[in-house]
Backbone as numpy.savetxt, mean C-alpha at the origin, in Angstrom:
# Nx Ny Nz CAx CAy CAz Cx Cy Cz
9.54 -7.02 5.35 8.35 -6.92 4.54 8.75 -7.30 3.12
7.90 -8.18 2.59 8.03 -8.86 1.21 7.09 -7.99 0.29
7.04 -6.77 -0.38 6.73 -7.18 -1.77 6.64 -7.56 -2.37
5.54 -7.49 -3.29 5.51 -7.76 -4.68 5.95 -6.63 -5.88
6.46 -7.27 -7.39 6.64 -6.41 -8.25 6.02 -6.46 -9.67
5.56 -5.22 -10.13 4.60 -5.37 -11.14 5.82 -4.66 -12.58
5.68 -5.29 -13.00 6.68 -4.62 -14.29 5.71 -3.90 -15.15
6.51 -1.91 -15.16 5.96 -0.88 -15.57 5.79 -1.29 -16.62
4.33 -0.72 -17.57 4.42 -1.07 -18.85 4.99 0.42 -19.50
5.26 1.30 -19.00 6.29 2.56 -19.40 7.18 1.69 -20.05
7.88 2.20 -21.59 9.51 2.14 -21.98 10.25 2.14 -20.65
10.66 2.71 -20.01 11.81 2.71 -18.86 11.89 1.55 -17.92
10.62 0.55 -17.96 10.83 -0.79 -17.52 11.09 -0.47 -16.05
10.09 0.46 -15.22 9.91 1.13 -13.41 9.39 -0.21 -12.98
9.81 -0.94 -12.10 9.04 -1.44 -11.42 8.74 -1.23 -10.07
7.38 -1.34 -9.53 6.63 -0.58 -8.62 6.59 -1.72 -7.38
6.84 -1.28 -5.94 6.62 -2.03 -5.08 4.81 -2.29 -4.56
4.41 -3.48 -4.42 3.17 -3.45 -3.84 2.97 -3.83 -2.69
2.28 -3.28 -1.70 2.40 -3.91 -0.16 1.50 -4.29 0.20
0.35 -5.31 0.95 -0.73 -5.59 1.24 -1.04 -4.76 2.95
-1.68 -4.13 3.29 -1.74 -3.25 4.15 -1.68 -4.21 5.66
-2.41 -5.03 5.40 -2.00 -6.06 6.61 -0.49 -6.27 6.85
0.45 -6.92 5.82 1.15 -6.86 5.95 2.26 -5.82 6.73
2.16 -4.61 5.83 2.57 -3.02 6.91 2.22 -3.02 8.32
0.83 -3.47 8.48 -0.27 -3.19 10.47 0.87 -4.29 10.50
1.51 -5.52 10.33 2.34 -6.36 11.33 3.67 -5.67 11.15
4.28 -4.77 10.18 5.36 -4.66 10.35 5.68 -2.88 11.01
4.37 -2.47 11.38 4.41 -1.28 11.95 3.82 -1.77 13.45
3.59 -2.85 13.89 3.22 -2.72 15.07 3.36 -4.42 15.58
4.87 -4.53 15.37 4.92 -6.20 15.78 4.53 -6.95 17.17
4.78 -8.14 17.01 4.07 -8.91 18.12 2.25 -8.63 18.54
1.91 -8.62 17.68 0.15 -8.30 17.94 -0.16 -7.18 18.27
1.17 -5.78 18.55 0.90 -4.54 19.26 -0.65 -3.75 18.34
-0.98 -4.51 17.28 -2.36 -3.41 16.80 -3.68 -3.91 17.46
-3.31 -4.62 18.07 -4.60 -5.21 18.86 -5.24 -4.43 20.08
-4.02 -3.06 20.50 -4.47 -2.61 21.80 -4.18 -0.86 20.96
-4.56 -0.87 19.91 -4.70 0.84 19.01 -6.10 0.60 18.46
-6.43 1.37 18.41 -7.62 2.37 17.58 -7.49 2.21 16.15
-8.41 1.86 14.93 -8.44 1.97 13.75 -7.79 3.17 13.17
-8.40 4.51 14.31 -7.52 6.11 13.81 -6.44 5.53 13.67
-5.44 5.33 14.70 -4.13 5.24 15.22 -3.77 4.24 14.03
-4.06 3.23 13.86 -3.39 2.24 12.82 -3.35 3.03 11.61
-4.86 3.72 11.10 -4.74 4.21 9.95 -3.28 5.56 9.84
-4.02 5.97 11.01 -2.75 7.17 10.90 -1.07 6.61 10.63
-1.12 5.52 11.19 0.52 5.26 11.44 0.59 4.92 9.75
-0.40 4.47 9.30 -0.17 3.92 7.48 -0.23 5.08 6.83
-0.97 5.85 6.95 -0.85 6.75 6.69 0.86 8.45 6.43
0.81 8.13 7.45 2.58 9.16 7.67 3.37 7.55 7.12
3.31 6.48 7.37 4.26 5.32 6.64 4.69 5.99 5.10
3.21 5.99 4.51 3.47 6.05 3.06 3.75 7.66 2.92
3.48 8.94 3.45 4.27 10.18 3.22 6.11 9.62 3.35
6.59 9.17 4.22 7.20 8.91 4.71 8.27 7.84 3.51
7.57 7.07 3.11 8.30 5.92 2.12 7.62 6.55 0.77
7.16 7.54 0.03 6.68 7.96 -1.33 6.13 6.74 -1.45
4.91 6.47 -0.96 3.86 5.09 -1.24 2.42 6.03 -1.49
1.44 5.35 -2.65 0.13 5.51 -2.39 -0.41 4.45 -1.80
-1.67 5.13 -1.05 -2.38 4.14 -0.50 -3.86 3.83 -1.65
-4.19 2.92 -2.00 -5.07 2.26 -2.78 -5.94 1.31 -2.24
-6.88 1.88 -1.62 -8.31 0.78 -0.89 -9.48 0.63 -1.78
-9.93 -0.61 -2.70 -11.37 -0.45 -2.70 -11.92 -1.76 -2.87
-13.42 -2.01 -2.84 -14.30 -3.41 -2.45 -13.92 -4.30 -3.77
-14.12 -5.56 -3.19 -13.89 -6.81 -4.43 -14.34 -6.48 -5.53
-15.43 -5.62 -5.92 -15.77 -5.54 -7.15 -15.46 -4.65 -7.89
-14.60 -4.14 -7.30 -14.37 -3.21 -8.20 -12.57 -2.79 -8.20
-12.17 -3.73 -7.25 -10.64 -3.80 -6.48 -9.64 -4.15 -7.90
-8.62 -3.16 -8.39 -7.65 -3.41 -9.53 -6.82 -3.04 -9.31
-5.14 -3.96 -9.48 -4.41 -3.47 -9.13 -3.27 -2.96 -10.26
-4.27 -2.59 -11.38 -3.24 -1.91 -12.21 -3.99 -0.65 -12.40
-5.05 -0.52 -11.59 -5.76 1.14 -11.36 -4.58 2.01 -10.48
-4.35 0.61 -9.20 -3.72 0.96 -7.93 -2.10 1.78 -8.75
-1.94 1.02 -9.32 -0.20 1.38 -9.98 -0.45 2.69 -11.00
-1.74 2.46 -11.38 -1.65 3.96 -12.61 -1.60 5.09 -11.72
-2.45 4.91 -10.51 -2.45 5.78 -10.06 -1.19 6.38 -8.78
-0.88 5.70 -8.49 0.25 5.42 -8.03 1.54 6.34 -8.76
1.72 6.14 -10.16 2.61 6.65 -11.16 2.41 8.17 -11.44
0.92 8.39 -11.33 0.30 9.36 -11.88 0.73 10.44 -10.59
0.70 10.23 -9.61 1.12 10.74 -8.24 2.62 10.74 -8.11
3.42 10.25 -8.73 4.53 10.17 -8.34 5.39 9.08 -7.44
4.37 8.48 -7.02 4.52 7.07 -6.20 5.59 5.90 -6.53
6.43 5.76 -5.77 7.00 4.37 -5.78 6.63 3.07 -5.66
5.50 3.08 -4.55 5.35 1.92 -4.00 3.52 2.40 -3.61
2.81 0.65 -3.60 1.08 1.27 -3.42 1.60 0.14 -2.25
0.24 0.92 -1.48 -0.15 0.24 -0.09 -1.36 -0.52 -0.21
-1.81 -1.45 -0.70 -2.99 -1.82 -1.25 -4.01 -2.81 0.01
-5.19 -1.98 -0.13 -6.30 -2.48 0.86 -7.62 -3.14 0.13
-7.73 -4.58 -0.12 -8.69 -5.28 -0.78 -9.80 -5.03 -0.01
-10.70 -4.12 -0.03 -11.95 -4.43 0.92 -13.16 -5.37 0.56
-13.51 -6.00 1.45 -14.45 -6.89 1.20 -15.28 -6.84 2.41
């Protein structure tokens, strides 16, 4: 899995991993395996992922979708890394 990196605007110069959630559904369930799970089941597995890796998860619609909301909040939580879901 490829990240991306956003350079903290904190003094301490943190930089934060970003993951596109698609990305994670192929690397939590390779070879097409999310094709025969349940939306629960996918969500859930992203879900314990990011307890699991100190990730927030950050979903919201094109218009209103930011991904330096995603990182504040992210920071603000304690987060290393956002799981980010563009909905459209």
């Amino acid at each position: 899995m490829r990240p991306f990196y956003i350079k903290n605007s904190r003094p301490q110069n943190i930089t934060m991993d970003f993951i596109n959630i698609n990305t994670l559904i192929d690397e939590l369930f390779p070879n097409n395996a999310w094709h025969n799970i349940t939306y629960q089941e996918a969500f859930q597995a992203v879900q314990n992922w990011c307890v699991v890796n100190n990730a927030y998860y950050y979903a919201d619609d094109s218009e209103t979708f930011c991904i330096n909301t995603a990182k504040q909040l992210a920071q603000d939580a304690n987060n290393s890394k956002v799981v980010f879901d563009y909905l459209s």
